[in-house]
BABA-318674 format. One record per residue (C-alpha): residue number from 1; x, y, z. Coordinates in nm, 3 decimals, decimal comma. Layout:
BEGIN
NUM  X  Y  Z
...
***
This chain:
BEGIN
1  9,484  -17,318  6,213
2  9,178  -17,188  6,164
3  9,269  -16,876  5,934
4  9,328  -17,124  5,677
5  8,989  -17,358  5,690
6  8,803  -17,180  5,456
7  8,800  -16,886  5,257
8  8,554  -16,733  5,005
9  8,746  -16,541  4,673
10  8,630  -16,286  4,520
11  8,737  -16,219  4,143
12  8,773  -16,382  3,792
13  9,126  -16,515  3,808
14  9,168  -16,864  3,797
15  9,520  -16,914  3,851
16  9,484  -16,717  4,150
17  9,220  -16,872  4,311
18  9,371  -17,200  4,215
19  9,687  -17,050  4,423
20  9,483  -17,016  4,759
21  9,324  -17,325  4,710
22  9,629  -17,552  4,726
23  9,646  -17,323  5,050
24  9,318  -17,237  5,186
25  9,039  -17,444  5,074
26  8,787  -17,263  4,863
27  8,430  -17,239  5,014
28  8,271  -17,030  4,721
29  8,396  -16,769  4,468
30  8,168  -16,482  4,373
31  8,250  -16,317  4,007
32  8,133  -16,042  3,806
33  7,902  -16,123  3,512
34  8,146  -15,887  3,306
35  8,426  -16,074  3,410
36  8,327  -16,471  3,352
37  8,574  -16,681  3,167
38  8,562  -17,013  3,056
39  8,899  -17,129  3,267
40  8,722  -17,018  3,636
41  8,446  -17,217  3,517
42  8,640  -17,509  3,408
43  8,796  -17,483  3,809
44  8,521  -17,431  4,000
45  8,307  -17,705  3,803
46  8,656  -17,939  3,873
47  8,683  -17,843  4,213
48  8,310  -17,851  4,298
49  8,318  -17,515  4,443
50  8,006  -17,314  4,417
51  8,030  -16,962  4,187
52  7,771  -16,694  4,201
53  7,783  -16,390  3,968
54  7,714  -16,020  4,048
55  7,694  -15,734  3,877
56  7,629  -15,507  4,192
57  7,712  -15,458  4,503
58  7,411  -15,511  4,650
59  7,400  -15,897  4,467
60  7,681  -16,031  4,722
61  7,552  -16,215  4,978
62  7,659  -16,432  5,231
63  7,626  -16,550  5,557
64  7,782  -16,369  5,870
65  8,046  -16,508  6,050
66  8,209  -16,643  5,768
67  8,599  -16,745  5,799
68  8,779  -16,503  5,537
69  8,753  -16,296  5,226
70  9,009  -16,294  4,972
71  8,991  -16,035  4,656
72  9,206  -16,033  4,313
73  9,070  -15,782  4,031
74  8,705  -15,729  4,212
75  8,572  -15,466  4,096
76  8,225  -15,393  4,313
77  8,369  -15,233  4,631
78  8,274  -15,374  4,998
79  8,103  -15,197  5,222
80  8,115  -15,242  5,623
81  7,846  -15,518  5,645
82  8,035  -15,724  5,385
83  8,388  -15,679  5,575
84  8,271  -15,712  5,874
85  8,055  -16,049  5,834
86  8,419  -16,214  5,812
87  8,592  -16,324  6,104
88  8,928  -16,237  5,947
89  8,806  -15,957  5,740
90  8,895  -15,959  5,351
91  9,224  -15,938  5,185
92  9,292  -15,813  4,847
93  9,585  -15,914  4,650
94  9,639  -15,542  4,506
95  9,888  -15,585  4,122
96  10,062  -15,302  4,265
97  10,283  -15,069  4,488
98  10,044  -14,980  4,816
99  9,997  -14,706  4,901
100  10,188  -14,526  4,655
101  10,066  -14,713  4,294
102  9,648  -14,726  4,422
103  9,452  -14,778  4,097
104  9,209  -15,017  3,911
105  9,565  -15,038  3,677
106  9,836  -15,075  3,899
107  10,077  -15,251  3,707
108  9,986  -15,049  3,366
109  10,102  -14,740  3,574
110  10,358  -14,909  3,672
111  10,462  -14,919  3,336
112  10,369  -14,582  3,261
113  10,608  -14,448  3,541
114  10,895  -14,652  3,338
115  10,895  -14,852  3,727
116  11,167  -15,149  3,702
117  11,055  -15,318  4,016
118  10,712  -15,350  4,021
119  10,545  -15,493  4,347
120  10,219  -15,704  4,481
121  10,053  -15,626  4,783
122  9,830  -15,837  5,011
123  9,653  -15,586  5,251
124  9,332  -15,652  5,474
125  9,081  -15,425  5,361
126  8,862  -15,054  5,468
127  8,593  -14,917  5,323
128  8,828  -14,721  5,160
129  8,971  -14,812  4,801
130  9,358  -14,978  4,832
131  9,387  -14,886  5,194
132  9,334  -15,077  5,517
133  9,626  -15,301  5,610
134  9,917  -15,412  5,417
135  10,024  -15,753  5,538
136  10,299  -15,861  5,294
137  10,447  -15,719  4,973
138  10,708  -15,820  4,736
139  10,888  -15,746  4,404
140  11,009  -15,857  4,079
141  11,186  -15,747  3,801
142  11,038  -15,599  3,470
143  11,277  -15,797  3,186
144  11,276  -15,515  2,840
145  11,022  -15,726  2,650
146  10,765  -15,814  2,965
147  10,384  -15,685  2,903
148  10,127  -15,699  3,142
149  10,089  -16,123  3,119
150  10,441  -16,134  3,187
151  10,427  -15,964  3,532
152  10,128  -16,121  3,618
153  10,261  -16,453  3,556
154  10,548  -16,359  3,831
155  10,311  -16,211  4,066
156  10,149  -16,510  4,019
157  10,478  -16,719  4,116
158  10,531  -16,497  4,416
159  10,225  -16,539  4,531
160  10,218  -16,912  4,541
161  10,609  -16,970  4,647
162  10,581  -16,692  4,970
163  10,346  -16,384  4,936
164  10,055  -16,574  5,072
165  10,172  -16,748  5,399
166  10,409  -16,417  5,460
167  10,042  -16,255  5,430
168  9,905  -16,540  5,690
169  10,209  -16,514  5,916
170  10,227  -16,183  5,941
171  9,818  -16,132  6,050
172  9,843  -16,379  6,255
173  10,155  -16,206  6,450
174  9,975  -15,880  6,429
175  10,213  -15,769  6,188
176  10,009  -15,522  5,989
177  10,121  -15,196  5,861
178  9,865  -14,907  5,826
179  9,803  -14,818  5,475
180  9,779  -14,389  5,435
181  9,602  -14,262  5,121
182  9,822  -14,152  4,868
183  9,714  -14,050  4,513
184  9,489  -14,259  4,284
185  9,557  -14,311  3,939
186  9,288  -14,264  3,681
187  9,087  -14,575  3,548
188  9,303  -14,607  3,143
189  8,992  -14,794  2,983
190  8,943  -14,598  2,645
191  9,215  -14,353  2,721
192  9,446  -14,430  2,496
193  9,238  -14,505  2,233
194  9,346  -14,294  1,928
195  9,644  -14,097  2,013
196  9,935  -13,880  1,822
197  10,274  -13,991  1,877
198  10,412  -13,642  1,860
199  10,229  -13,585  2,158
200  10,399  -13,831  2,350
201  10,786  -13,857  2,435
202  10,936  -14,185  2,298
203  11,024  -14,355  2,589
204  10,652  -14,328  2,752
205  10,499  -14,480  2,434
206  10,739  -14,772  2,474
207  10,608  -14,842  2,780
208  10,253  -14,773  2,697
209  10,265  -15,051  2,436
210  10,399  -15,256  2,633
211  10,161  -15,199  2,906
212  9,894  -15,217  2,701
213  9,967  -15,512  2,487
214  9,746  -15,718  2,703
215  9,394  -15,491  2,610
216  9,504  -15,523  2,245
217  9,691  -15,244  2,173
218  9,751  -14,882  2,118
219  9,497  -14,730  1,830
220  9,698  -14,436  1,677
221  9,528  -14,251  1,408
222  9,256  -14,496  1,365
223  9,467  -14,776  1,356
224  9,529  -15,019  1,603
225  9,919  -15,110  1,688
226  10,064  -15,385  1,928
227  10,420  -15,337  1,912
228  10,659  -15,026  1,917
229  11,045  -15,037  1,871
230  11,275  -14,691  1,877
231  11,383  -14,676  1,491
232  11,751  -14,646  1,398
233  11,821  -14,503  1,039
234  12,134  -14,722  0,963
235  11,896  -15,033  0,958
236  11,566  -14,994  0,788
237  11,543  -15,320  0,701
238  11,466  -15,444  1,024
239  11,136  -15,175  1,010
240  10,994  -15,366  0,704
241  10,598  -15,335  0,785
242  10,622  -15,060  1,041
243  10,484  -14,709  1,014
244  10,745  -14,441  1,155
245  10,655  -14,183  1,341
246  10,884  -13,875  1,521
247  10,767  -13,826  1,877
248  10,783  -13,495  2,122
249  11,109  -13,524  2,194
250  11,253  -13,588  1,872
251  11,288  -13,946  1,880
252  11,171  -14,150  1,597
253  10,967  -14,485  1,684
254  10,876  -14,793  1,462
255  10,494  -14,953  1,510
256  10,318  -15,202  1,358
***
């Protein structure tokens, strides 16, 4: 099959590119300087796969006709040329809801939105951002203590036990789905970065530290916190070390 001779990835994620390369050998994976980790280089080196690092978009480069594109967490944005110098186009394995959870955060607005199913999409890019394409999705189910690594991780196993060859099944069958434009959530680097808890409502700020745990935390007041619980009077002792705080809709929380 020829879909699945080569492919080039795009992105900083090791376990995912270590996922497509059980399934579709690796040709070459470009990354962004920002983005370089010791683990992708540890693979690639392994694996003898080339790796290139950009910082624009005007630093990819590659020959035309090249078999496929695949895309987890890139942040440059194609443009025609790119897309179109692949035979198959590029796919982009999108942490998120498409088209209705498009963002550079999908699964922290997940989160945000108090979502219990959150989903992964594989779609087959445009030149527009989180549109083209979708050719498979699936869900899984946020447990009350999951953060951000803990979805990934099951994305992760979805991706590897179905989402993938679904996603190759259903392109080759011309099973594609158009992907409309819906809204785009805001980029949430550096804004939550020293907030008020009586600005917030209780249950949102549970959420946000748990979507957040991942980045390091929730600064509030100068001071940066990693875990919130809601607070119950009739057992203080359990909030040893936490600062208590009443929130916009009444509700007291426990950080620390």
């Amino acid at each position: 099959m020829s879909l699945m001779r080569e492919a080039i990835f795009f992105g900083s994620n090791y376990k995912i590119l270590q996922i497509i390369n059980r399934k579709i050998p690796i040709k070459k994976v470009f990354c962004e300087s920002e983005n370089f980790n010791l683990d992708l280089y540890n693979f690639t080196m392994l694996h003898s796969i080339p790796i290139e690092f950009v910082s624009k978009k005007g630093d990819i480069q590659f020959h035309t006709n090249e078999n496929l594109g695949i895309s987890c967490g890139f942040g440059l944005i194609f443009n025609k040329m790119h897309i179109q110098s692949f035979k198959n186009g590029i796919w982009n394995i999108h942490y998120g809801k498409l088209p209705s959870i498009r963002s550079r955060h999908p699964i922290s607005w997940a989160f945000l939105l108090g979502e219990k199913e959150l989903w992964v999409s594989i779609h087959e890019i445009n030149e527009k951002i989180d549109q083209g394409y979708l050719l498979a999705k699936g869900k899984v189910y946020r447990d009350l203590n999951d953060s951000h690594k803990e979805i990934e991780e099951k994305f992760e196993s979805l991706i590897e036990a179905e989402l993938l060859e679904q996603a190759v099944k259903n392109y080759l069958n011309n099973k594609k789905e158009l992907l409309v434009g819906e809204l785009y959530y805001e980029n949430l680097i550096n804004k939550f970065v020293s907030i008020s808890p009586e600005d917030y409502d209780s249950t949102f700020l549970f959420h946000l530290f748990k979507s957040q745990k991942k980045y390091g935390g929730v600064k509030i007041q100068g001071r940066t916190y990693t875990t919130c619980h809601f607070f119950n009077r009739n057992f203080k002792e359990l909030y040893e070390g936490y600062s208590i705080f009443t929130c916009k809709d009444g509700v007291k929380i426990g950080i620390r």
